[in-house]
Backbone as CSV, one residue per row, in Angstrom:
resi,resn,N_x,N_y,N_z,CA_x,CA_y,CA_z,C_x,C_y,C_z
1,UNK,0.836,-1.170,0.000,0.000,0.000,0.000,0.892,1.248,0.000
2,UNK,0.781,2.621,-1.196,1.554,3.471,-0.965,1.245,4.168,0.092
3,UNK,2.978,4.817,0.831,2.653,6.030,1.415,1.615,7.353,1.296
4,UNK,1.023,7.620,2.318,0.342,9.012,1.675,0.320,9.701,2.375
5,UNK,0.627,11.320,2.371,1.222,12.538,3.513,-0.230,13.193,3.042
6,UNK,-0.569,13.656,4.711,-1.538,14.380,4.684,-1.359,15.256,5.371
7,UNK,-1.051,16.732,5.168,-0.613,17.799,5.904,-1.710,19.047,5.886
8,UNK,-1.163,19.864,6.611,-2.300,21.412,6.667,-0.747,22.540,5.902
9,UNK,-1.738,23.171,5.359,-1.203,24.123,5.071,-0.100,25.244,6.374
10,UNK,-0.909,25.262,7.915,-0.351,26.060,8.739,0.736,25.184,9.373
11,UNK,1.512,23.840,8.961,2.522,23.095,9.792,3.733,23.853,9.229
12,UNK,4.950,24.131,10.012,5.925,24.997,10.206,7.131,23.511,10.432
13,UNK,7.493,23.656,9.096,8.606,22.409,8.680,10.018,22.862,9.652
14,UNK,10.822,22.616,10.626,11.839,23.046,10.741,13.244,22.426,9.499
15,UNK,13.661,23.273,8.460,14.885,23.175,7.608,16.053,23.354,7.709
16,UNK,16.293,23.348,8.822,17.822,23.882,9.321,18.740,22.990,8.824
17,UNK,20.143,23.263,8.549,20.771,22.364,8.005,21.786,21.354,9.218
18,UNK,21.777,20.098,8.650,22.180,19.587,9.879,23.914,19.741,9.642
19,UNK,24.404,19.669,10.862,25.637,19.782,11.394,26.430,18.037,11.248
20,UNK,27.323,17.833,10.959,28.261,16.825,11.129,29.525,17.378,12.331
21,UNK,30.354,16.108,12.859,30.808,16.274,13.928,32.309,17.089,13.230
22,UNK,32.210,18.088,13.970,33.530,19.584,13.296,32.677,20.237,12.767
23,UNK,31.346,20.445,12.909,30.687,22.000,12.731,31.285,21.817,10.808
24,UNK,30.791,20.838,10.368,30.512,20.824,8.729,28.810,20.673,8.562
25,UNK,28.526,21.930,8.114,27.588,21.416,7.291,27.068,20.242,5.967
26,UNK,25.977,19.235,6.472,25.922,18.232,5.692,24.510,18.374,4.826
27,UNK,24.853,18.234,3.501,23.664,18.440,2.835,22.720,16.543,2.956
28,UNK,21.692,16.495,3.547,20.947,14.944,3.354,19.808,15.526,2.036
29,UNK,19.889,14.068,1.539,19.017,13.603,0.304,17.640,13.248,0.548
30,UNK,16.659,13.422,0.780,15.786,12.427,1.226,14.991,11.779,0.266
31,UNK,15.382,10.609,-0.150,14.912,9.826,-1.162,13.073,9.938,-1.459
32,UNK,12.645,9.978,-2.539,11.019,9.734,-2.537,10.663,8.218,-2.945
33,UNK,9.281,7.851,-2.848,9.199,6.687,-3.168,7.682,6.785,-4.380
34,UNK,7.515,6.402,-5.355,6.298,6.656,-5.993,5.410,5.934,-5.149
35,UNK,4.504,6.778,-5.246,2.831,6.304,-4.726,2.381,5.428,-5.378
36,UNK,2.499,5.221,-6.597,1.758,4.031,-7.614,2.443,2.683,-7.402
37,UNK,3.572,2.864,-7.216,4.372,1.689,-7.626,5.096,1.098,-6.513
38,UNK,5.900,2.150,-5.498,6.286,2.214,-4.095,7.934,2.020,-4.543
39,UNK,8.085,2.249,-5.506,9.593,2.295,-6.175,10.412,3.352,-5.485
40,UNK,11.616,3.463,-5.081,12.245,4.469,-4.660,12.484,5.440,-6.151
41,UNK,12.043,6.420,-6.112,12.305,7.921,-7.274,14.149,7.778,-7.225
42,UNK,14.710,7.961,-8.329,16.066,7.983,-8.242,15.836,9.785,-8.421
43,UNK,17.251,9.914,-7.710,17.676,11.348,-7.935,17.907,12.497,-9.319
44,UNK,18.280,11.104,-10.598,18.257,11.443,-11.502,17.136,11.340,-12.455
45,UNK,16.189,11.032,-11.820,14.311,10.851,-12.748,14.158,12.403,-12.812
46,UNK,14.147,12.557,-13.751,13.504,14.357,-14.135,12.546,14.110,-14.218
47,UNK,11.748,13.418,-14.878,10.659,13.384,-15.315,9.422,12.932,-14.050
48,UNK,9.959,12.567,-12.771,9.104,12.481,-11.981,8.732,13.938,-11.486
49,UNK,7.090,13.218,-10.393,6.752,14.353,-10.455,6.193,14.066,-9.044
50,UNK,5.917,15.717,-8.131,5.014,15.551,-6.854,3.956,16.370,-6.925
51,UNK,2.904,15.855,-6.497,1.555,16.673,-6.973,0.849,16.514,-5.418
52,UNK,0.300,17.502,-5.253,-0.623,18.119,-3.661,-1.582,18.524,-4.041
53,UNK,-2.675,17.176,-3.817,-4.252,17.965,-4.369,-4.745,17.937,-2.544
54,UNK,-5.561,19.369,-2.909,-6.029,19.878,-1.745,-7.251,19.084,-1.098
55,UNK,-8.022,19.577,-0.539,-9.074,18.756,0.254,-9.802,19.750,0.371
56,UNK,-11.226,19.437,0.361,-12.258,19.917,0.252,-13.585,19.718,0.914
57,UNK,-14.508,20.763,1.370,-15.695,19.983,2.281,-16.432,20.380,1.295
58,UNK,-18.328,20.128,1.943,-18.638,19.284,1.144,-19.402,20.598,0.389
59,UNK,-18.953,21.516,0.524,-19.677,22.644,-0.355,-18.525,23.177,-1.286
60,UNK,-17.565,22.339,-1.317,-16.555,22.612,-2.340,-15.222,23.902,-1.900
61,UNK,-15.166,23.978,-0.832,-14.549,25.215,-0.402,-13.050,24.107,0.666
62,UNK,-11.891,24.869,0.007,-10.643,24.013,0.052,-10.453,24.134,1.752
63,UNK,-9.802,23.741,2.170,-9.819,23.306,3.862,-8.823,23.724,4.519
64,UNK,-7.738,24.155,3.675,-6.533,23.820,4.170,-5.622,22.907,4.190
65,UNK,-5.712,21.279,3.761,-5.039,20.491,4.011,-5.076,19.912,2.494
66,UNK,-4.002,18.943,2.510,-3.569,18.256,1.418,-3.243,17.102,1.764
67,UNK,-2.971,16.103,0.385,-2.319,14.875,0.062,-1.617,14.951,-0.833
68,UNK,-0.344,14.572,-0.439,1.179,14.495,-1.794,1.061,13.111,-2.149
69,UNK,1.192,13.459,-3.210,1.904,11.722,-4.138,2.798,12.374,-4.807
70,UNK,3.497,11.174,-4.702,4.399,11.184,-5.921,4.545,10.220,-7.100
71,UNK,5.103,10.357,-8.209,4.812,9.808,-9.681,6.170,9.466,-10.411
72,UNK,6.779,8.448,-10.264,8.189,7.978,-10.921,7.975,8.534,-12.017
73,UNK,8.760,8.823,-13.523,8.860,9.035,-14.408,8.227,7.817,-14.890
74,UNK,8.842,6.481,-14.753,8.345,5.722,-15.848,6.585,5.398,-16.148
75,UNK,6.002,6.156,-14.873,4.241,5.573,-14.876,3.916,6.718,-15.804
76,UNK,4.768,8.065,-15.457,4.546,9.483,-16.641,4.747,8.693,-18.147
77,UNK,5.688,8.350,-18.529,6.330,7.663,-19.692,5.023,6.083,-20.315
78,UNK,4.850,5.709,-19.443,3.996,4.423,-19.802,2.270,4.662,-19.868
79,UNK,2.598,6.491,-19.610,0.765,7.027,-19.778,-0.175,6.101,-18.395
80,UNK,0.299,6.197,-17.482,-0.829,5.445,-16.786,-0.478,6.505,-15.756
81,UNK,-0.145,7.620,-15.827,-0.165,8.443,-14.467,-1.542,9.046,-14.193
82,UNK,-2.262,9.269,-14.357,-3.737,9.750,-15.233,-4.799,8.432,-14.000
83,UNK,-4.461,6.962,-14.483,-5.499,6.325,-13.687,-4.509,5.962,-12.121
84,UNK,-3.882,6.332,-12.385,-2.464,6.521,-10.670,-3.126,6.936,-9.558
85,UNK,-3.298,8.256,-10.068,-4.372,9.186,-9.604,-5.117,9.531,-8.494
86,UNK,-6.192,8.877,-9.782,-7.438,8.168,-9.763,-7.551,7.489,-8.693
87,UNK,-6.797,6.125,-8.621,-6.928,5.127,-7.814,-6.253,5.515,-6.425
88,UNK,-5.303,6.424,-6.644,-4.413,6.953,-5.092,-5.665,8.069,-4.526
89,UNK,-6.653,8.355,-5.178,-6.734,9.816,-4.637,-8.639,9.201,-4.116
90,UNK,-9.071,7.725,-4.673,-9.950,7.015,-4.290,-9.419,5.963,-3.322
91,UNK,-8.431,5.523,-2.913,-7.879,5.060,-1.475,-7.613,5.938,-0.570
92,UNK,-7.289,7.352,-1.074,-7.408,8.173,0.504,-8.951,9.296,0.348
93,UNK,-10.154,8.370,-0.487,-11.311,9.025,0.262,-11.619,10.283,-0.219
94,UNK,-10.695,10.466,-1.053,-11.001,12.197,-1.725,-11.597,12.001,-3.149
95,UNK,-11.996,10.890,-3.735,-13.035,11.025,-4.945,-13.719,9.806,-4.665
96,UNK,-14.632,9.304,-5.239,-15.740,8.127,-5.905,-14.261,7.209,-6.140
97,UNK,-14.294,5.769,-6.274,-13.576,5.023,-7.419,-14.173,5.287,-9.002
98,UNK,-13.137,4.967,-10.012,-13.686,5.114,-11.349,-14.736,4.486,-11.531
99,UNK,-14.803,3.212,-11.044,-15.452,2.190,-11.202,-16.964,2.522,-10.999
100,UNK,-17.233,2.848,-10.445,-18.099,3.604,-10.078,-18.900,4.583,-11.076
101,UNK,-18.488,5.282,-11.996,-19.008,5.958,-12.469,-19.093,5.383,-14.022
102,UNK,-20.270,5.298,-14.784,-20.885,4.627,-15.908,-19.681,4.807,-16.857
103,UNK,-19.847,4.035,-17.597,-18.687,4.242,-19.001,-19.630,4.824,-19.951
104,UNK,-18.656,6.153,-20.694,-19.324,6.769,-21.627,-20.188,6.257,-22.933
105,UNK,-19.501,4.733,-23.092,-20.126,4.217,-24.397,-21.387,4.095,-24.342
106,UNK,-21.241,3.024,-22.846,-22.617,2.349,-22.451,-23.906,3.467,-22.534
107,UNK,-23.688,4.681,-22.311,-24.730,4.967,-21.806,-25.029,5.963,-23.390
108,UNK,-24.110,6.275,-24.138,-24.661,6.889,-25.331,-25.245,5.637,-26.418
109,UNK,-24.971,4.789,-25.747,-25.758,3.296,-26.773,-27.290,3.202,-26.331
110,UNK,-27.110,3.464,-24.459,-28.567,2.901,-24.135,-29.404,4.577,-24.600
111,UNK,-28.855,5.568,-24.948,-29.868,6.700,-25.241,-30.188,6.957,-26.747
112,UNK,-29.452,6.116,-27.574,-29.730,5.835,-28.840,-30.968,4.854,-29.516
113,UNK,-30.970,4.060,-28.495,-32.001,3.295,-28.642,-33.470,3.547,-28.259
């Protein structure tokens, strides 16, 4: 099951840079992992991506808070980032599943008839 960060807009990240022993500043990496796939993101994926869709009540008015995913390049590259989504953003409760909602064919067939 992927990770999923759910934050508020008002949390106050402390960024300070950490210290190594002799007062060197050390730059840390902190690796990502895709949400779709649970792959560790390499450092050199350009093409990945992090996306923060907001949250919403039920009169449509944003809340303050969010959910990050993240998206390896290769799910961007293999076109399936699109139903990634979808399915990440219907396991944490913030849409319908697709499944759920009629397929376009079906229903311009049954109004043709």
């Amino acid at each position: 099951r992927p990770h999923i960060h759910s934050r508020t807009m008002d949390t106050k990240e402390d960024f300070s840079t950490p210290e190594a022993s002799g007062n060197q500043d050390v730059e840390l990496y902190y690796p990502r992992k895709c949400s779709a796939t649970n792959r560790l993101i390499a450092a050199k994926d350009h093409a990945s991506v992090q996306i923060n869709i907001g949250h919403v009540d039920s009169n449509g008015s944003y809340t303050n808070e969010y959910s990050t995913f993240a998206l390896c390049g290769y799910i961007r590259f293999k076109g399936r980032a699109d139903d990634a989504i979808n399915r990440l953003a219907a396991e944490a409760g913030l849409m319908r599943a697709m499944s759920s909602f009629p397929h376009p064919a079906k229903t311009n067939v049954e109004e043709k008839e």
